[in-house]
C-alpha positions as CSV (number, residue, x, y, z in Angstrom):
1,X,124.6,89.0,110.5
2,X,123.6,87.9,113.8
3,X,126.8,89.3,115.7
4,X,125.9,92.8,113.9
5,X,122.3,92.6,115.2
6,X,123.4,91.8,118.8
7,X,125.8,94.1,118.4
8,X,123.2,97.4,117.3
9,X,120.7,96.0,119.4
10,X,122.0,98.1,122.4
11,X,121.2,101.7,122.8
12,X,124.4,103.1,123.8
13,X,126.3,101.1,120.9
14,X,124.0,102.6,118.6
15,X,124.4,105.7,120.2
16,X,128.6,105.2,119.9
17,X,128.3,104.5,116.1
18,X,126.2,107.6,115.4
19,X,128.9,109.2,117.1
20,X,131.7,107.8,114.9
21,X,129.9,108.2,111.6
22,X,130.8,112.0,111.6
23,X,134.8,111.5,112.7
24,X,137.0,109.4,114.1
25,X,137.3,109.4,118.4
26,X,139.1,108.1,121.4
27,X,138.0,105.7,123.5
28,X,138.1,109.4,126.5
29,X,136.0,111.0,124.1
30,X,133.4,108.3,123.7
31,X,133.1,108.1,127.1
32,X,133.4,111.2,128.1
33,X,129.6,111.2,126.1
34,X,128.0,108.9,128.7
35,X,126.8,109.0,132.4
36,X,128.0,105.1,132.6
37,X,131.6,104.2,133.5
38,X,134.6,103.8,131.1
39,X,134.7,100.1,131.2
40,X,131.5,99.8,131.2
41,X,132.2,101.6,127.8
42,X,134.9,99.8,127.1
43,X,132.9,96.4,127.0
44,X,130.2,98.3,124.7
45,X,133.4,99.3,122.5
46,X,134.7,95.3,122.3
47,X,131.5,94.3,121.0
48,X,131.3,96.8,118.4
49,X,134.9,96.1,117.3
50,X,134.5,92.0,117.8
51,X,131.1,92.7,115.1
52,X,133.4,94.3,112.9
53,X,131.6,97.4,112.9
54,X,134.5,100.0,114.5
55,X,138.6,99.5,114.4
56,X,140.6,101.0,116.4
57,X,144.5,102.2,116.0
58,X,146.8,103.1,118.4
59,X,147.6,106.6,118.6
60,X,150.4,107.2,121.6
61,X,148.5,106.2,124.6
62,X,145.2,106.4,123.2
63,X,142.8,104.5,121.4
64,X,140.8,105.9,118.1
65,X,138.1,104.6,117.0
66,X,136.1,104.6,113.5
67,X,133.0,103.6,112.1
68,X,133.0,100.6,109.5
69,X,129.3,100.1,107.9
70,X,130.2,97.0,105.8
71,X,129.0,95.0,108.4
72,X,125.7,96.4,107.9
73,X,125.6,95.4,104.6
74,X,124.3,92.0,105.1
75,X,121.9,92.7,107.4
76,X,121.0,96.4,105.2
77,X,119.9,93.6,102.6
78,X,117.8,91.5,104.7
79,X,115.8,94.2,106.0
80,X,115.1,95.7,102.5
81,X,114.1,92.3,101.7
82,X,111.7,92.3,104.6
83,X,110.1,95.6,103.9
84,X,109.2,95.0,101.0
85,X,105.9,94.6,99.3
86,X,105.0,91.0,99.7
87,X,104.4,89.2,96.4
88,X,99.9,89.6,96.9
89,X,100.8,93.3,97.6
90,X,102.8,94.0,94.3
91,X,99.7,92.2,92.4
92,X,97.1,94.7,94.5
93,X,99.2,97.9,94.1
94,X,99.0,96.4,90.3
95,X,95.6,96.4,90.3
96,X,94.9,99.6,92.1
97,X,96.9,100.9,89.3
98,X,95.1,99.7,86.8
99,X,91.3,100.8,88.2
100,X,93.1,104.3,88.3
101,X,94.2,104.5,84.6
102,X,91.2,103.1,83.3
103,X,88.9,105.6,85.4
104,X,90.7,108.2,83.6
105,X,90.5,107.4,80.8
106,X,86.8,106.7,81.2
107,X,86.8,110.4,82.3
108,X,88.7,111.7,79.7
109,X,86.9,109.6,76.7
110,X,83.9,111.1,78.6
111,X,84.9,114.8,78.4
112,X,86.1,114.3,74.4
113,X,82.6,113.0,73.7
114,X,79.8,114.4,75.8
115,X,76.6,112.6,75.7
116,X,73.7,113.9,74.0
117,X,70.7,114.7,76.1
118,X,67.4,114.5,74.1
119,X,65.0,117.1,74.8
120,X,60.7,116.4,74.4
């Protein structure tokens, strides 16, 4: 998990895999994207592919690269885990809850039987 965090933790990587989510490009294409230099995207590319997170197949004399999101799985399930609810704020949204349903039906109890008013 730690290799895939280092590895999205730089813009222009998570730049390159937004990129590659909608189809499959060469390492020109990728780079041809970006005002830095090819091996500067290069270097960007062999993290990404040492994280797991693209592969790459030789096509003639060029590299493809695509997107593989498994890696993210891991660290997909540690930052659900993270955002959510600790385990006070599940017993006060289960609270709030319950002063909610019980002021309605306080209201509705309250609109079946209207109090009396006693006139003098």
């Amino acid at each position: 998990m730690d290799e895939v965090a280092g590895a999205i933790a730089d813009p222009v990587r998570r730049e390159i895999l937004l990129m590659l989510r909608t189809e499959p490009l060469t390492a020109g294409q990728i780079a041809d994207r970006f005002a830095i230099s090819r091996p500067a995207v290069s270097r960007h590319l062999r993290v990404l592919r040492e994280a797991g997170l693209v592969h790459d197949a030789v096509d003639g004399r060029r590299r493809v690269y695509t997107l593989d999101t498994a890696p993210l799985d891991e660290l997909a399930g540690w930052l659900g885990r993270l955002m959510r609810p600790s385990g006070w704020q599940h017993h006060f949204d289960a609270l709030e809850t319950e002063v909610y349903r019980a002021r309605r039906e306080r209201h509705t109890a309250a609109e079946r039987h209207p109090s009396q008013k006693e006139t003098a």
